[in-house]
N, C-alpha and C positions, 0 to 999 in steps of 0.2 A: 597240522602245525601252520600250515600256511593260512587256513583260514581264519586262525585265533589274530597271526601276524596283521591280516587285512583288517580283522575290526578291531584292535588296537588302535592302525593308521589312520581310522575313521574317526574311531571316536574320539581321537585324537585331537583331528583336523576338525572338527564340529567344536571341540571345547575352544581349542587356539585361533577360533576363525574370528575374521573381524568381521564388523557390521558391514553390512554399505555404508551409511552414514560416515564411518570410521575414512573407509575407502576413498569416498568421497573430498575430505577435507584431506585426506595426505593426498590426493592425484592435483586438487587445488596449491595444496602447499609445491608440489614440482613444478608446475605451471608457472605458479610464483616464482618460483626461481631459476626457472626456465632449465632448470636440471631433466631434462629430454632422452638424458641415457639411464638413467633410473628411471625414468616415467616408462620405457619401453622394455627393459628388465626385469623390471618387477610386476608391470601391469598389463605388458600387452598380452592379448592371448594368443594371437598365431606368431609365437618366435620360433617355431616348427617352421612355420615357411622364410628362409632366409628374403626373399626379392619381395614381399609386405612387410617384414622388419625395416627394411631399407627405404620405400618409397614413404612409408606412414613416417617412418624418422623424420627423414628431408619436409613431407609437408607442417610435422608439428615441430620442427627446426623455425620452420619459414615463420608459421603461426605466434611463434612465442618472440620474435625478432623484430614483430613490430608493437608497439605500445597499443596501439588502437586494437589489435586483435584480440592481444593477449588479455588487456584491461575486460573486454568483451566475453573470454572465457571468464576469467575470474569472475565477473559479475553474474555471469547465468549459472556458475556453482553455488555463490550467493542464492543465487534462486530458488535454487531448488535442495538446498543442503537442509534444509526442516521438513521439507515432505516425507511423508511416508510412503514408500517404492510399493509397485506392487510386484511380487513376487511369483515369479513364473518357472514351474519345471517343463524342462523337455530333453529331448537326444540332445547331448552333446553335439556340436558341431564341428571342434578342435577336441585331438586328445589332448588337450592342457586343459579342458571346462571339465566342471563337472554335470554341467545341465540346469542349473540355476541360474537366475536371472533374476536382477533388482530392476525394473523396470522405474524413472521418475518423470513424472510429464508436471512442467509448468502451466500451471492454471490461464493466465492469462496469457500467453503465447502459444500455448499449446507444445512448446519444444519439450522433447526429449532427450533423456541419456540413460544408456543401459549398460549395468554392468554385469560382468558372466564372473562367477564363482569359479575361482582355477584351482585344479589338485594341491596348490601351494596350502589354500586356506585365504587367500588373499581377494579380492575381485578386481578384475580388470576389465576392460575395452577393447573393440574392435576397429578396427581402421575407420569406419564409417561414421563414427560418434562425432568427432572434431568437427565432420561435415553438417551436421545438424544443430550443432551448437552456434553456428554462421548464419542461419536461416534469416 
């Protein structure tokens, strides 16, 4: 019973999942609106560690408070929001991923951003992303 239960939740979570792409332009859209407690809620992937919920908050607080920064995210999601990610499996790192990974690298700057496919169905980010998207 229990294993019919798991591939139910799977196959579940594979039809109800969103793209990257998708993921992409709503993590743009909070940015946008500097909605930072939905952006960490729904996206972050280590909310298991309470003290990186907290610090990533305060820097993408800080990030979105200034026009110059923030106008700088939104343009490099512009950038890269028509690429096609490359797609990488491995071990989980969080038990909130499932081991997936949308990998997108800007052509002409070389920047990237990766997002990890979380048990939600949803993809999110790691703390480190914001910092690359600064480069």
């Amino acid at each position: 019973m229990r294993k019919f239960a798991l591939i139910i939740m799977l196959i579940s979570t594979s039809i109800f999942a969103e793209t990257p792409h998708e993921a992409l332009s709503k993590i743009q859209s909070l940015y946008k609106s500097k909605d930072i407690k939905t952006l960490m809620k729904e996206r972050y992937v280590h909310t298991d560690i309470p003290s990186r919920v907290k610090s990533t908050e305060k820097i993408l607080k800080k990030l979105v408070s200034k026009k110059k920064s923030r106008d700088l995210v939104i343009k490099f999601f512009d950038s890269i929001i028509e690429l096609e990610p490359k797609i990488i499996k491995r071990t989980p790192s969080s038990p909130n991923e499932t081991g997936e990974w949308a990998s997108f690298t800007e052509g002409m700057n070389g920047k990237s951003y990766k997002l990890f496919m979380l048990k939600s169905g949803k993809w999110g980010f790691r703390d480190y992303n914001f910092g690359q998207i600064q480069k």
